[in-house]
Residue, then its C-alpha position, 0 to 999 in steps of 0.5 A: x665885428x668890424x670897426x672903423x674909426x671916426x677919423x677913417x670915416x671922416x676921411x672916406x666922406x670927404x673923398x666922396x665915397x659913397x657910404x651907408x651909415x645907419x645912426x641907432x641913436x634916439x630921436x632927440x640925440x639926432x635932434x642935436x646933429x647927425x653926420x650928413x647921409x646917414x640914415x636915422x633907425x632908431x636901435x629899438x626899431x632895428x629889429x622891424x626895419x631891417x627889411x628895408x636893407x639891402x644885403x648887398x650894401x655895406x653899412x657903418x652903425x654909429x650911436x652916442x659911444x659905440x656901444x648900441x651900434x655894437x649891439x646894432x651890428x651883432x644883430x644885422x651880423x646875424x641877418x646876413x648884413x656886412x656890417x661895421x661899427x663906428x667906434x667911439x660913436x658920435x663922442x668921437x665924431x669931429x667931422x660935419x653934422x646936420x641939425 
């Protein structure tokens, strides 16, 4: 599974490079900031609205820790999507969020 860092994503969104970010965390921890762009699918409804995506995008998953947007990634792997993981998740965001 691929990983970036925070930092690295951090780093791509200020150079204003277009990325696809899916957040899977639950809808009150969103509640409490979410990195500006990203898309809020909850994990438990990864598995019905996948459809939605587009294969032909690259997307970074982000959750609290890292460890539901792993299990996010291993899922969208297996669909056929290129996928990457936001290690540390949004414990080790320090960039810009949206309340």
């Amino acid at each position: 599974m691929k990983t970036i860092q925070p930092e690295k994503l951090q780093e791509k969104l200020e150079a204003s490079e277009k990325v696809h970010m899916i957040d899977v965390r639950e809808a009150d921890e969103v509640a409490k900031g979410i990195i500006p762009g990203a898309e809020h699918i909850p994990l438990g409804l990864v598995e019905f609205k996948y459809q939605d995506l587009d294969k032909t995008k690259e997307y970074v998953i982000i959750c609290r820790s890292g460890g539901r947007s792993g299990m996010a990634c291993q899922f969208l792997e297996g669909q056929g999507f290129d996928v990457t993981n936001m290690s540390g998740g949004m414990l080790d965001w320090q960039g810009e969020v949206e309340i």
